[in-house]
N, C-alpha and C positions, 0 to 999 in steps of 0.2 A: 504494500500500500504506500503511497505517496504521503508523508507528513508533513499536514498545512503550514503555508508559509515558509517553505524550503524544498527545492531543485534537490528531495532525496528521498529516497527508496529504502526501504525496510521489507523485508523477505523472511518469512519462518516458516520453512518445510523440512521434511526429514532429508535426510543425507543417500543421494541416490546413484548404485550402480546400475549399469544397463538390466542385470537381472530383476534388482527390487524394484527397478521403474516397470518393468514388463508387470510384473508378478501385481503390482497396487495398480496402473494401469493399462483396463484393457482396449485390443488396437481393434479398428474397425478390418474386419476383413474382406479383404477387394480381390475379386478375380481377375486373375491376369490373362491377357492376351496372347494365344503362342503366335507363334510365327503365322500355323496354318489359318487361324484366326482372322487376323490383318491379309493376306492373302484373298480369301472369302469375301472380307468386306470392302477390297480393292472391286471385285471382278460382280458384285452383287451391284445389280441395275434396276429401277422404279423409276415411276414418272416424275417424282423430282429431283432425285439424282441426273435424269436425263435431263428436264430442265435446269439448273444449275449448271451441268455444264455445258449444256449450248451456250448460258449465258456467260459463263468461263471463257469460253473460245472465241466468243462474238460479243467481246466489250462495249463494240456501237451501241447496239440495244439499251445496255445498262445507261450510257449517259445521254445517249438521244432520249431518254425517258424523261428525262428532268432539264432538258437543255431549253434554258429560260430564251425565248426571238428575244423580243424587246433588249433586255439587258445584255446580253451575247453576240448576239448576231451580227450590229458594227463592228466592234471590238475584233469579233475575228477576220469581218472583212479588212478591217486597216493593216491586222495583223497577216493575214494572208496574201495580201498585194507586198507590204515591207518586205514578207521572208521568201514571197517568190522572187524579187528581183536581185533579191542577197544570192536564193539559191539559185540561179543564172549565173551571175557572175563565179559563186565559189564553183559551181558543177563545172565549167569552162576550165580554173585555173586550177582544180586538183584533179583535174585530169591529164594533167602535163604528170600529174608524181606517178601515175599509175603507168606514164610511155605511150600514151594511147593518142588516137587523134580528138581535139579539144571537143567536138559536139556529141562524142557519148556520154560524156560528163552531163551530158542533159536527160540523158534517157537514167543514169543514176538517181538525178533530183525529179523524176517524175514516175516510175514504177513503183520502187519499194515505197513510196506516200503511199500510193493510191491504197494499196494493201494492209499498211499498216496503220489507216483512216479505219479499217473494219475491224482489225487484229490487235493493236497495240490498246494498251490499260493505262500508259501516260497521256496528257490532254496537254502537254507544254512542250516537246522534244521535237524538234525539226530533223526529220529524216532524211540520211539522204547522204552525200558525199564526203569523209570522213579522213583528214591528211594521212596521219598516221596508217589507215587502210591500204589507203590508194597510194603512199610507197610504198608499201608489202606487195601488193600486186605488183607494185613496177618493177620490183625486184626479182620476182617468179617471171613477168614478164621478159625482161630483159635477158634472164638465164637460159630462156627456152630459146626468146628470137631475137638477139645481139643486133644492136647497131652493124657492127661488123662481122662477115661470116656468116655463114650456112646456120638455119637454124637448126634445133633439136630435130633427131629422126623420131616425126612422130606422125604415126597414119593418120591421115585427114589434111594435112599441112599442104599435100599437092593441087596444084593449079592455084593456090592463096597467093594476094600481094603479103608485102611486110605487115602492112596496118591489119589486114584482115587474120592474117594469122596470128598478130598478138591480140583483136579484139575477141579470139577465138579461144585465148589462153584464158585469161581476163575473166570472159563470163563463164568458163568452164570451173577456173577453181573461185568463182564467187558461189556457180551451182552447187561443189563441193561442202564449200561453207554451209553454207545454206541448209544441207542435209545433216551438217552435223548439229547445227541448230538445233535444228525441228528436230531429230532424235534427240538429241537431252532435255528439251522441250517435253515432250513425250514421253518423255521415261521420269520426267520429273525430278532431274539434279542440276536444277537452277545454283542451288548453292556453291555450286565450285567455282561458281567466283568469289567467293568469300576468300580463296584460299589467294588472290590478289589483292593483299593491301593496299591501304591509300598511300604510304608508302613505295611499295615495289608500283605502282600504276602513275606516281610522281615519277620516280626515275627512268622509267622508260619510257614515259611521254616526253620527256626531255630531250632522252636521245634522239627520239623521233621526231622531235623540232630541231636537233642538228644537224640528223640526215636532210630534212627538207631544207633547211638553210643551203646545206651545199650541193643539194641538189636542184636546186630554184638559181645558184649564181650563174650556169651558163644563159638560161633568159634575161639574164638582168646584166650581164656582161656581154651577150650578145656573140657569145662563142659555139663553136660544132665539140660536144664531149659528148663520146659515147658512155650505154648505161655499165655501167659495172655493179655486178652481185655478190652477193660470199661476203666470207670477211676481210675483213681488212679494205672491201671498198671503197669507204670514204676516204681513206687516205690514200689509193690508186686515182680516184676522182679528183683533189685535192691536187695530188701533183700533175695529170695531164691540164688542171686550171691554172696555177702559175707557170707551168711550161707554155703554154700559148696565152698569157695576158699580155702578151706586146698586139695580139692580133685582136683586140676588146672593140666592140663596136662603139662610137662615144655615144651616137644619137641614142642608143637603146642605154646605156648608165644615165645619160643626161635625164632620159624618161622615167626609169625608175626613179630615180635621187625625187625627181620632182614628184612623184607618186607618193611614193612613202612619208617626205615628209608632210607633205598637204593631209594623206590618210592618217597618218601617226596624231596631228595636230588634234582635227576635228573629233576623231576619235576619244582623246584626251576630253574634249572639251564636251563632249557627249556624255563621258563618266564623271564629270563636274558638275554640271548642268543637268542631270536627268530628272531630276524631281522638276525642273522648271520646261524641262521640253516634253509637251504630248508624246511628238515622233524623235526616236535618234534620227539625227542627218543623217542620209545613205550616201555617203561620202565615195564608198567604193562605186557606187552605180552611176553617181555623177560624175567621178573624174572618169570611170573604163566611157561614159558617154562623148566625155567633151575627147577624149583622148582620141575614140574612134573617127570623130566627127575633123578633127587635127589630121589625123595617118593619113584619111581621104580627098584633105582637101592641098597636103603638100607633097601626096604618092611618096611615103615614106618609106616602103617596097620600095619601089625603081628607083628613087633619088639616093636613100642612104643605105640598101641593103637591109631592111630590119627584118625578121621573122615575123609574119603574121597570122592570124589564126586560116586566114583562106577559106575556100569555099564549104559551107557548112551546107549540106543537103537538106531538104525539105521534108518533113513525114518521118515515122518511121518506118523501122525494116523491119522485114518477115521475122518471124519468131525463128530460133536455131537452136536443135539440140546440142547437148554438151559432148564433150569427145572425153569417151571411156581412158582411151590412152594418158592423156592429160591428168586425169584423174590419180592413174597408176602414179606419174611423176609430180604433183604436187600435193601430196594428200599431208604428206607434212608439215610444208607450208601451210598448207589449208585451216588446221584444226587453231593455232594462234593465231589466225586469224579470227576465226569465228569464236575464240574465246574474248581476245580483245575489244572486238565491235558489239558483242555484249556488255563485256565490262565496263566500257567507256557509256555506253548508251545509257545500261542501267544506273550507274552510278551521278549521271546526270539526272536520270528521272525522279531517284530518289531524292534531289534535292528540290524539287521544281512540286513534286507530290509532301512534301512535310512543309513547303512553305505556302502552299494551297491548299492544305488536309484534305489528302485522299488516297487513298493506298492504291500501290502499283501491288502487279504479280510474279516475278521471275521468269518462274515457267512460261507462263502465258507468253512474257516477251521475250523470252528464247523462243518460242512457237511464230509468235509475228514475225522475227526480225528473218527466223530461217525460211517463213514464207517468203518475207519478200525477196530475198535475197534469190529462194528460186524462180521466181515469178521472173524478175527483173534481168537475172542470168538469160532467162528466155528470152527477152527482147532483146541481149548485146550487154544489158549495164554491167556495173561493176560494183563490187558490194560497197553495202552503204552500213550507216552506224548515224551519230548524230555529233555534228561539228558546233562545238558549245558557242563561238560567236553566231551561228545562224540560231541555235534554241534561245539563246538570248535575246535574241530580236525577236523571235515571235511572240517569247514570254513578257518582256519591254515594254509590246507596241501595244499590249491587252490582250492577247491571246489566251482564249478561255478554254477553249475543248480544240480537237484536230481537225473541227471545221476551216481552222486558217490554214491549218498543211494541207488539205484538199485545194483548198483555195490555192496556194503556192503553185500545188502541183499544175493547178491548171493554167497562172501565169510562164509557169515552165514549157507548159504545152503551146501556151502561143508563142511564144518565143521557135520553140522548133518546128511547128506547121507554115509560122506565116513572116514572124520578122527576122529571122533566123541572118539571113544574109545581109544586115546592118552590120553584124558585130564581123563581118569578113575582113575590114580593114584592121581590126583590134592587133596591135604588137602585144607579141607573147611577153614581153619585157612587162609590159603593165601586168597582165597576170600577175608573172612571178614577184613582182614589186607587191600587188595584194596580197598572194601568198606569205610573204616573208614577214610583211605586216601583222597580218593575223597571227603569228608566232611568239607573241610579246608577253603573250598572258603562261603558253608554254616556257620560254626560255626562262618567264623571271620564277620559275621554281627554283632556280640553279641559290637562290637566297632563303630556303627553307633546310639548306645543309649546315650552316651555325646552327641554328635553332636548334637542329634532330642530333647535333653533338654535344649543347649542353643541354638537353634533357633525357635524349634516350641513344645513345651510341649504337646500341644494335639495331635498330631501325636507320640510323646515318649509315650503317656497312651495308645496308641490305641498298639503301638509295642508292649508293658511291655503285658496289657491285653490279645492280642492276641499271644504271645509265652507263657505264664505262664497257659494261660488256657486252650492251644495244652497241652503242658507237663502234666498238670493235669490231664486234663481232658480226651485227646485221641483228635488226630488230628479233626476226625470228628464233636467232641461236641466244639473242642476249633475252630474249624473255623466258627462256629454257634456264638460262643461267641466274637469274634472276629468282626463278620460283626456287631454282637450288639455294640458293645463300638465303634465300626468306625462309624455308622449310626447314635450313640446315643452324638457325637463329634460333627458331621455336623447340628444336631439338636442345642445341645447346642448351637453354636457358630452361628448359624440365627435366634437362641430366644432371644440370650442376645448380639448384636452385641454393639459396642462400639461406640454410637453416641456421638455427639460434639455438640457444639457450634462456629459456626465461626466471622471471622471479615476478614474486608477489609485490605489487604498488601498495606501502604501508596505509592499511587503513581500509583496502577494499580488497574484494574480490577479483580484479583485475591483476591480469598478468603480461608483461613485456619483456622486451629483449633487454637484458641484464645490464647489457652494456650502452643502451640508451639512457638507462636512467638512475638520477644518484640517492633518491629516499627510498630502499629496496629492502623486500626482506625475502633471507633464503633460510631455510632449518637445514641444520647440520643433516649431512647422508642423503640430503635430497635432489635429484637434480629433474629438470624438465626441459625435455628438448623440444621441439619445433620442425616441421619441414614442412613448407610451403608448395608442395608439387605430390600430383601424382605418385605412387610407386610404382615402377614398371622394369620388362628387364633390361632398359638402358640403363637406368638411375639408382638401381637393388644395391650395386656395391659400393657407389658414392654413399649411399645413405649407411650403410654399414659401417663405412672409414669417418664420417662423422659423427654418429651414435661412439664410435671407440675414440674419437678426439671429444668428445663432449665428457664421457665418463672420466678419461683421464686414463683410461685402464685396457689393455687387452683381454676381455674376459677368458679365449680362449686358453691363452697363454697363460693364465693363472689356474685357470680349470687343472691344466696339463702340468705344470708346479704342484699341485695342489696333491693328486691324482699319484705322480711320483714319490714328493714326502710320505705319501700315506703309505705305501708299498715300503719307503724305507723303514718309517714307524715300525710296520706289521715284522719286518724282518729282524729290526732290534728287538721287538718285543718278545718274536718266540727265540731269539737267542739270548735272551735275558738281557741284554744291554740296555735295557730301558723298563721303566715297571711306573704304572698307574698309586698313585697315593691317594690318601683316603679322601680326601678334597677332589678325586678323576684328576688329578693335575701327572702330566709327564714326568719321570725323575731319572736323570739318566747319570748310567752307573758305568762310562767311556768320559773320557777325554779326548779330543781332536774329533775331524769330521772323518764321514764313512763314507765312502765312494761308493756309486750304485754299480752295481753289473751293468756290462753293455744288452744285455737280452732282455733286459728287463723292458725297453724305451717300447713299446708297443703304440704306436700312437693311436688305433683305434681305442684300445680298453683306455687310455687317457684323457678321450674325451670324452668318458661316457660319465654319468652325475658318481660323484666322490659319496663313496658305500661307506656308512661306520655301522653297520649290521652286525661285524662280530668284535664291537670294540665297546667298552664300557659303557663311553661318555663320547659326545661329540667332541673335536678338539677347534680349538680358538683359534682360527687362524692370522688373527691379530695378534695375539699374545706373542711371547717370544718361545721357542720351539729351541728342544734339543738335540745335542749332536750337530750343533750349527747346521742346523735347516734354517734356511731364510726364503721362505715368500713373500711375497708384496703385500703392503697392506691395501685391503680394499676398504677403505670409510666411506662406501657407496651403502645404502640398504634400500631402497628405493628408487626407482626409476619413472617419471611419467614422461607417457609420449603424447605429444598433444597431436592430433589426426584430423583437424577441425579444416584443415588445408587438402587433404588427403580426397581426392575424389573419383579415385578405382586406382583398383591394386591387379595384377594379369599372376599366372599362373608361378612364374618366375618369382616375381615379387614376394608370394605367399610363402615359397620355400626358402626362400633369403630373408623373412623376416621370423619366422618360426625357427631357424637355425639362431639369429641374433639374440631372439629371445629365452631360446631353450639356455645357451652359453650365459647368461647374464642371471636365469636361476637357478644354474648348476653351480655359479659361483656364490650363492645367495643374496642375488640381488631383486627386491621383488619389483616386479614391473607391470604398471598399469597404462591403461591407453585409453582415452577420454576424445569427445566429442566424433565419436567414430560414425562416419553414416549407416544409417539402417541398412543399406543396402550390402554395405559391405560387408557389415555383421551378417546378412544374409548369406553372402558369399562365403564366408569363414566356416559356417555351417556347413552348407551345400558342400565345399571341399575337403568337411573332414579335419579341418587345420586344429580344431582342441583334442588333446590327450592328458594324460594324466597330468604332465607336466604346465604346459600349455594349458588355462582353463579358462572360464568364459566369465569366471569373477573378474578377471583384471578388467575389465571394461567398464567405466563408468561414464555418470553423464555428461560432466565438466568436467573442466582443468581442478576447480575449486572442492569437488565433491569426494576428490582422488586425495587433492593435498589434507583436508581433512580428514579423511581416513586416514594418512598415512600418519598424521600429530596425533590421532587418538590410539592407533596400533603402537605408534613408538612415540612415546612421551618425550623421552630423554634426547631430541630431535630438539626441543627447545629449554632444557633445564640450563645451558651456557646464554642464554638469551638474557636479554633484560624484561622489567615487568612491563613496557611498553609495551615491546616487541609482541609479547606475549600477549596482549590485546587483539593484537591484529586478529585471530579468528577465535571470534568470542563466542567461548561457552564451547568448544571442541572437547573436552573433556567429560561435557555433560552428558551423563547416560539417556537420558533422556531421549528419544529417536527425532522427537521435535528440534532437530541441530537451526542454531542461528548462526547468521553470517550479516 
C-alpha cells in the first residue's frame, strides 16, 4: 500500500520460492496450440475469412470506403499534377543509372502506380523510379551488355540492337524481383526486413549516392565512359574520368554548375519556407523547361556537341515476356534487389503512416510492390520502389490517399502518348545535374558517423562496414557484407554480454551493479551475479569463465583438491597416521607432508560430490588440515543468479549450466536462481534438468526473496555487520511466514 503523503510503498507478504508461489497460487490453465493446430487454422476458410482477405489484398476498397470528395479530392488533384511532373523529370534522369534509353524511365513512373493505386496499404508513397534501384540494374545491365564488346551469350539476345537487348535484361531481372516479392508476400515473411537496420540501410544508401555521384559525372562532364561492374568499379570508372578530363565538354559543366546551383538554392528555400508556401516550387520542372526551350533555340547538338535525350517515341510497346536464360544469370542480383526496394519503400511508409495514423501491412506491400514490378517488367519498365524526394512532394502538396499517384500516373501518360517529343532537345547534363542534386539528403548521412561513435560504436562498425564495402565492392556484394558485420554485431554483443555482480541499495529492496554504487550493502559468503543475455551454445562458456571470475574460485579445481585430501585423509587414517579426537577434530601423529601415489589422480572419481559416508564427522575444509594439506579457502556459501535478463536457454546451455551448478554444490556452495521465466522453468522440466542434486527449490521469485532466505538460513552472514546494516531487511529473522521488506 502507498502511505499518505509520501512517494513510498510498504509490502507485507510471505517470503516466496517459485515452489511456494505455485503451491499458494493457482495458474489458470491455457491450452496450447501445437504446430498441427496453427496449421488447421492457417488452411480453415468461411465467408469472413474470405472477406477479410479480399479486403487484405484489395486495400482500395478499405479507403475508397471513407474517402471524404469534398475535403480530399483537391488536395490530391494538386498533389497529383506536382508529383507527376517530378515523376517525369526523375523517371527521364534515373534512367540514365539503370544504362537504358531515357523514355523507359517513363513506363517505370506509370505501370507499377497504376497497380499499386489497387494493391498498396500506404496512401502517401510515390511509386515509381528509385536511384539506388536503377544502379543495380545498371550494373546487371552493363555486365550482360558492355559499352564495349560482344554481349553475354544468352539465347534471345539475337537479331536485338544494344538498347533492346539491355531493355530486355532490365525488365527481365525486374520480372525476377518481382516474383521474389510476391512469394515472401505470400508466404508471409514480410519481416526480414527487420533484419536491415536503420543503420546498415544508412550506410548503404550512402554508398549508393556515391556510386550515383560518379556515375552521373560523365553527363555533367560531358564525356564517352563506358559502364563498368564488379568490384572495384568505381575506382576503374574514376580513373578512365581523370584520364580523359582534358577532353570535358565546357557547355555541358557550364549547364550543370548553373542547374545545381539554381536547384540546390530554391530547394533550400523551399525547406525554409514551407509552412508559408501552399506549393514547393518545382524548380526541377522549371529549369529541365527553360533549359529544353535554350538546347532548341541555340541547336546545342550541332553547335557545341552536347548529349541529348533524342527522339522519344510515342505510345507504348507491346507487352514482352521475360527470358528464362537471364533469369538463370541474375537471380543473384535479383533477390537485393527486391529486398532493398522493399526496404527503402516500407521504411518510408512507415513514416508517412505514424504521422497520418494509419497502419501499413508488410506482406501486403511485398505483395503490391512484386505485383507491380511484374506487371510493369511486362511492358519494358524497370523496377520501381519509392524515391523519398518524389513521396515528399506528394505528401507536401496534400496528398491524402493514392488518388494523387493515379493522378501522377496519368500526367506521366500524357507526357509519353502526346508531348513526349518536347523534352527531345533536353541535355542529358541537366538530368545528371538533377540527379546529383537530389543526392544531398543521401550524402549528408556521411555526418551521423560522430554521433553512432559517441553513443553506440557497434552500430558506427556496422555503418563504416556496410558503406565502405557498397563503395568497394558494388552495392550488391556490399549489402551481402553489410548484413554480415550487422548479424556478426548482434552475435558479438549476446556472446560477450557484460555481466555484473550486484549488491543491495541500503534501505530497499533494490539491487545494482556493485561497482556503480557507493551506499551498498553485501552479507558476508554472499554473492549475486547478473547476465544480461540469453544463454545459448555460443555464450555457455563465457558465462561459465564469469560465474568462476565472479566467485573468485574455481569450483572444479577445489572439488578435485578436495576429493584428493580426502583419499589422503582415508589412507592416513587406516594406517594410523592420523586419528579423529573426541571433538571429530583431525590429530595427526607424522610430521612433514605425504606425497600421494601417482595412481591414485583418477580425474573422473574427483569430480564426483566429496563422500564422508565412512568417516565420523564431516571435515572443515576451512579449518586448517593435517599432514600439510592445504586447500583453498572457499568463504562463498551462497550463490544467486539473477535470470530476470535471461530469455531462452537451447539445449547446450542446459548442460553447461547444470555442470556449473552441480561443481559449485559439490563444493558447498548453495545456489539459487530468481526471476527465472515461467517458460523456462517449463523447459527445465520438460528436459529432465533437476536430480537429486540439482533441485527445483533453488528457484525463487526475486532477487530479494532469495537474499532473504539466504540471512535467515545463515545468520552469521551479518553478525560482522553493524546494527544499521542490519536494518536493511527488517524483520528477516522473524519466524513469522508474514516476512517484511
Amino acid at each position: 500500500m502507498m502511505r499518505p503523503g509520501a512517494k513510498q510503498y510498504v509490502v507485507a507478504r510471505p517470503l516466496y520460492s517459485e515452489d511456494t508461489f505455485a503451491e499458494k497460487h493457482e495458474k489458470v490453465y491455457r491450452h496450447r496450440k501445437t504446430m498441427l493446430n496453427h496449421i488447421q487454422q492457417y488452411f480453415t476458410c468461411d465467408a469472413k475469412r474470405a472477406k477479410n482477405t479480399a479486403l487484405s489484398l484489395l486495400p482500395v476498397i478499405g479507403w475508397m470506403k471513407i474517402y471524404q470528395i469534398k475535403e480530399w479530392l483537391v488536395s490530391d488533384i494538386v498533389s497529383g499534377v506536382s508529383t507527376g511532373l517530378v515523376a517525369v523529370l526523375q523517371g527521364l534522369a534515373y534512367c540514365l543509372l539503370a544504362s537504358l534509353p531515357p523514355w523507359y524511365g517513363l513506363f517505370s513512373a506509370f505501370f507499377p502506380v497504376v497497380i499499386y493505386f489497387f494493391l498498396g496499404t500506404s496512401r502517401h508513397i510515390s511509386v515509381g523510379p528509385f536511384p539506388v534501384l536503377c544502379l543495380m540494374i545498371g550494373s546487371v545491365v552493363t555486365r550482360l551488355v558492355p559499352d564495349e564488346g560482344p554481349p553475354a551469350n544468352i539465347t534471345g539476345f539475337e537479331g536485338l540492337t544494344r538498347d533492346e537487348q539491355r531493355v530486355l535484361v532490365a525488365s527481365s531481372v525486374t520480372f525476377l524481383a518481382g516474383i521474389m516479392q510476391l512469394a515472401m508476400g505470400v508466404l508471409q515473411v514480410g519481416f526480414v526486413v527487420m533484419y536491415l537496420s536503420d543503420t546498415l540501410v544508412s550506410g548503404f544508401t550512402t554508398a549508393a549516392a556515391v556510386h550515383i555521384l560518379v556515375s552521373q559525372l560523365k553527363f555533367v562532364l560531358g564525356l564517352t565512359v563506358p559502364g563498368i561492374s564488379g568490384p572495384l568499379s568505381i575506382i576503374y570508372t574514376l580513373e578512365i574520368i581523370f584520364g580523359k578530363i582534358t577532353s570535358t565538354n565546357v557547355c555541358d559543366v557550364v549547364i550543370s554548375l548553373v542547374i545545381m546551383v539554381v536547384v540546390f538554392i530554391v530547394k533550400e528555400l523551399n525547406d525554409r519556407f514551407k509552412s508559408k508556401l501552399p506549393v514547393p516550387i518545382p524548380i526541377e520542372v522549371i529549369m529541365t523547361v527553360i533549359a529544353c526551350g535554350v538546347s532548341y533555340a541555340f541547336d546545342f547538338k550541332t553547335r557545341y556537341g552536347i548529349d541529348v535525350v533524342g527522339h522519344i517515341p510515342k505510345g507504348y510497346e507491346p507487352p514482352m515476356a521475360p527470358n528464362l536464360h537471364i533469369f538463370q544469370e541474375t537471380a543473384v542480383e535479383a533477390f537485393p534487389m527486391a529486398i532493398v526496394g522493399f526496404a527503402v519503400a516500407f521504411s518510408v511508409a512507415k513514416v508517412y503512416s505514424v504521422k497520418h495514423d494509419y497502419t501499413i501491412d508488410g506482406n501486403q506491400e511485398l505483395i503490391a510492390f512484386g505485383v507491380s514490378n511484374i506487371f510493369g517488367a511486362s511492358f519494358k519498365s524497370f523496377a520501381a520502389s519509392t524515391a523519398l524526394s518524389r513521396s515528399a512532394v506528394q505528401e507536401s502538396t496534400g496528398g491524402k490517399t493514392q488518388v494523387a499517384g493515379l493522378l501522377s500516373a496519368i500526367i506521366v501518360m500524357i507526357v509519353t502518348l502526346a508531348i513526349g517529343f518536347l523534352l527531345e532537345p533536353l541535355p542529358k547534363s541537366v538530368l545528371g545535374a538533377v540527379v546529383i542534386v537530389n543526392l544531398k539528403g543521401m550524402l549528408m548521412q556521411f555526418r551521423e558517423i560522430p554521433y553512432l561513435w559517441r553513443r553506440d560504436k557497434p552500430d558506427c562498425i556496422v555503418w563504416l562496414g556496410t558503406c565502405i564495402a557498397a563503395i568497394l565492392l558494388g552495392l550488391d556484394l556490399g549489402l551481402a557484407a553489410g548484413l554480415g558485420v550487422e548479424l556478426l554485431s548482434v552475435v558479438l554483443r549476446a556472446q560477450f554480454p557484460r555481466c555484473s555482480v550486484l549488491a543491495n541499495i541500503k534501505g530497499t529492496d533494490i539491487y545494482k551493479d556493485r561497482k556503480d554504487y557507493i551506499d551498498i550493502y553485501e552479507p558476508e559468503g554472499v554473492k549475486i551475479f547478473r547476465i544480461p543475455s540469453p544463454i545459448f551454445f555460443a555464450n555457455i562458456e563465457f558465462f561459465r569463465s564469469k560465474l568462476v571470475e565472479a566467485v573468485g574460485f574455481n569450483p572444479l579445481r577445489i572439488l578435485r583438491k578436495r576429493n584428493k585430501a580426502l583419499r589422503m585423509i582415508r589412507k592416513l587414517l587406516k594406517k594410523g597416521d592420523l586419528q579423529w579426537t573426541s571433538v571429530k577434530r583431525l590429530l595427526e601423529h607424522l610430521s612433514g607432508p605425504i606425497k600421494e601415489s601417482e595412481d591414485e589422480s583418477n580425474i573422473e572419481d574427483l569430480d564426483q560430490p566429496t563422500d564422508f559416508k565412512d568417516l565420523p564427522a564431516r571435515i572443515d575444509w576451512n579449518a586448517d588440515l593435517p599432514a600439510n594439506i592445504i586447500i583453498p579457502r572457499v568463504d562463498l556459501h551462497s550463490l544467486i543468479l539473477d535470470f530476470a535478463a535471461v530469455s531462452f536457454l537451447d539445449i547446450s546451455a542446459l548442460k553447461g549450466l547444470k555442470t556449473s551448478l552441480k561443481e559449485l554444490i559439490r563444493v558447498e556452495v548453495e545456489v539459487y536462481i530468481v526471476a527465472c521465466d515461467p517458460y523456462i522453468l517449463e523447459k527445465l522440466h520438460a528436459c529432465c534438468f533437476f536430480d537429486d542434486e540439482v533441485q527445483p527449490s533453488m528457484f525463487f521469485l526475486t532477487l530479494h526473496d532469495a537474499m532473504l532466505h539466504i540471512l535467515e538460513k545463515h545468520p552469521e552472514s551479518t553478525e560482522k555487520k553493524s546494527d544499521s546494516e542490519k536494518r536493511l531487511f527488517l524483520h528477516w529473522q522473524d519466524p513469522d511466514p508474514e516476512t517484511k521488506f
